[in-house]
N, C-alpha and C positions, 0 to 999 in steps of 0.2 A: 636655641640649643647650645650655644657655645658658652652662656652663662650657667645653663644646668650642668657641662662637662667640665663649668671649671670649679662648681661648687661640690662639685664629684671628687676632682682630680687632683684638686689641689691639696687637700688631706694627706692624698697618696704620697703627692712632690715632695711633700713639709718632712713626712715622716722617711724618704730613703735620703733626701738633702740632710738632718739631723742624726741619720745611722752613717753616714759616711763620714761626717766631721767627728762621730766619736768612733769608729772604728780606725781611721784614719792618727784620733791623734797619738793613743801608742804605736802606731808604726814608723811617724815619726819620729818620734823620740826615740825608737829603736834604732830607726835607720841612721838618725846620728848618732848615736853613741858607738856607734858596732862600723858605720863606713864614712861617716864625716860630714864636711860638707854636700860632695857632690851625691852623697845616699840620700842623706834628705830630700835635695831638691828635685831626684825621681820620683820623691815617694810624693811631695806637693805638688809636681805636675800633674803623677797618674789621680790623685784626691782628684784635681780641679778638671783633667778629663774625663771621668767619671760622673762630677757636678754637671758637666755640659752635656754627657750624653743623658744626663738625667731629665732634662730639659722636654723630652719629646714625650716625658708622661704628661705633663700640659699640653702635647702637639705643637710647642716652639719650633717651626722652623727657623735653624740658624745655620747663617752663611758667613765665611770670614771672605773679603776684598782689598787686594791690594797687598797681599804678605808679600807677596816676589819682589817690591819696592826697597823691602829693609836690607841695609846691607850688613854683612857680616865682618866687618873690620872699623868697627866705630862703636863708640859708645851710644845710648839713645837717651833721648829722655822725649817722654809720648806725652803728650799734651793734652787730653781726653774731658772730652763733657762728661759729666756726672748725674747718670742717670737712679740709681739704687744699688742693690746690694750685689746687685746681679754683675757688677761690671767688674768685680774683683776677679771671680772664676777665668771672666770673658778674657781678659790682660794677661793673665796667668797662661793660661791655654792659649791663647795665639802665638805670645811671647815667648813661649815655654825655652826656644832655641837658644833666649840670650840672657837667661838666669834673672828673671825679671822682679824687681825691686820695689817698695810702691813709698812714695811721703803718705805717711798717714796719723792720725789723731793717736795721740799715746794711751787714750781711753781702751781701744779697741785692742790691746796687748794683754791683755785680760779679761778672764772670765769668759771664752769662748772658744769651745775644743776644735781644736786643729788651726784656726785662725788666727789666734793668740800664739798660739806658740811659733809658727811659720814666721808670722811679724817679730817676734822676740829674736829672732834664730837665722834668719833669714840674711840679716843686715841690712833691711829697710829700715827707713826713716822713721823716729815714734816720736813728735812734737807735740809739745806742752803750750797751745795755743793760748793761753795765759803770759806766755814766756816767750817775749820775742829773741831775746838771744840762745836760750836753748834750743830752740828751733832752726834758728839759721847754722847754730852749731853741729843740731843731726844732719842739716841737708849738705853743708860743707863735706862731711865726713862721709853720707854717702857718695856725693858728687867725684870725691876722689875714688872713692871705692871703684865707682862704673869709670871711668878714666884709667884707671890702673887698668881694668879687668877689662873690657870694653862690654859692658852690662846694659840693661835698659831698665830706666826707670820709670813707671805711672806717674805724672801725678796729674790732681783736677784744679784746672786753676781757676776754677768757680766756685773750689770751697765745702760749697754743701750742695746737695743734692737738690737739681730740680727734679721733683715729681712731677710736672703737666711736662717736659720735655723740653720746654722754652727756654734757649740758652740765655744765661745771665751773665753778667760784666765777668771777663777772666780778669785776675790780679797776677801783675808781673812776679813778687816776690819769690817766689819758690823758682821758681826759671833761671833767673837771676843768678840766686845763689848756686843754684848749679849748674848754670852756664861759668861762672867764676869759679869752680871747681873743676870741671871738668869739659873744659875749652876745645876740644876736640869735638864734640858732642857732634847728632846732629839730630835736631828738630824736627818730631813726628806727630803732625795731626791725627788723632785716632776717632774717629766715628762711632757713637754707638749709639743706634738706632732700632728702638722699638723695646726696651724693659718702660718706659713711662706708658704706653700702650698696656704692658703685660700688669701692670700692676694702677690700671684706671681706677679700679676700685679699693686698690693699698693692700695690702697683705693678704686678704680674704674677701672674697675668691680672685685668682689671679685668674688675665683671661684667656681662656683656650684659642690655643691654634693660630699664636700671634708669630707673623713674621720678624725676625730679629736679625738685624745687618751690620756687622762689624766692620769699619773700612781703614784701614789705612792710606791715607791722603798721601798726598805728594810730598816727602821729605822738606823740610827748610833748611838750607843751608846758613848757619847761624852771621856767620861774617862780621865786621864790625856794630851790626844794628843792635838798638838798645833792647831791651827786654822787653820794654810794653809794647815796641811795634814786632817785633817777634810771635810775644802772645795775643795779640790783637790778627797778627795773618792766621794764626792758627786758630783763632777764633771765625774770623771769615771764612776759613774752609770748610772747618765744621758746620757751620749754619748753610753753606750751599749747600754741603753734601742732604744736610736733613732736607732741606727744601723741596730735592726733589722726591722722596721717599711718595 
């Protein structure tokens, strides 16, 4: 049954998830031009609240775990497995309290309403993974950003997305550079648990009625340790967390 309701449902998802991202992005663009920064970033919260309550025409239950952890006088940078498409909305909407940032592929700045332009506008990170130094130069540049501001930044330090959910090797470099930007920081395991579920079969049909668990882990307090043992705890946390799902 839950494959008939997702061969049903998901049509449904596909089509008010694509009406939102285009209705969405001249509101944007309104809300900044007309109230600034902090306009915009109501109007990309409310988009990404709305993507998450969209969620339940699949019958996604979703839970977030562990917000009360974050604290509100620090900078963050969240350290997150990378599961699909799904985890942008999820970081967004949890996040939402501390203007939340993401490093991401400069490909994605274009060519996709409301997503694009959020990334262009936003002041996340857009790397030319081609280009190791313009890359460390955006993440530099955010890294002060959330330092100055005390902001929270996504990023996946696995890179590209596992589909079966199986975490792969994290790479320090992104950390790194914005642990040396923004030295204050403090290190958040993020959990997310169950879009490799929701999408077993890829795009079509996604599957109905999947439980989906967002956790925020135990902060790391950065302190003198290098980067790869940093992203390597934060790596072992996330792999318990999945484990016991």
């Amino acid at each position: 049954m839950r494959l008939v309701a997702g061969y049903i449902f998901t049509p449904v998802y596909y089509a008010a998830f694509g009406l939102l991202l285009v209705i969405f992005h001249p509101v944007q663009m309104i809300a900044r031009r007309l109230g600034g920064y902090e306009a915009h970033l109501k109007s990309v919260i409310a988009l990404n609240g709305l993507i998450m309550m969209s969620m339940r025409i699949i019958g996604a239950k979703v839970r977030y775990h562990g917000l009360e952890k974050l604290p509100d006088d620090r900078p963050l940078i969240v350290a997150s497995n990378h599961q699909s498409m799904f985890d942008i909305p999820a970081f967004i909407y949890g996040f939402h309290k501390f203007h939340p940032k993401f490093v991401s592929k400069i490909e994605l700045a274009s060519g996709i309403p409301s997503i694009s332009y959020n990334l262009k506008h936003s002041g996340s990170a857009l790397i030319d993974r081609k280009s190791g130094s313009q890359a460390i130069k955006e993440i530099i540049r955010l890294g002060r950003m959330i330092e100055k501001n005390k902001y929270a930044v996504c990023i996946f330090p696995e890179g590209t997305r596992s589909r079966t959910g199986e975490l792969r090797p994290f790479q320090p470099a992104g950390v790194k550079s914005l642990l040396k930007a923004a030295p204050s920081s403090l290190l958040i395991p993020f959990a997310i648990d169950g879009h490799s579920e929701l999408m077993e079969k890829g795009y079509f049909p996604l599957k109905y009625g999947v439980k989906i668990n967002y956790s925020v882990l135990d902060p790391i307090e950065p302190g003198n340790l290098d980067a790869e043992v940093l992203v390597e705890k934060c790596r072992e946390a996330i792999e318990e967390c999945l484990s016991k799902s």
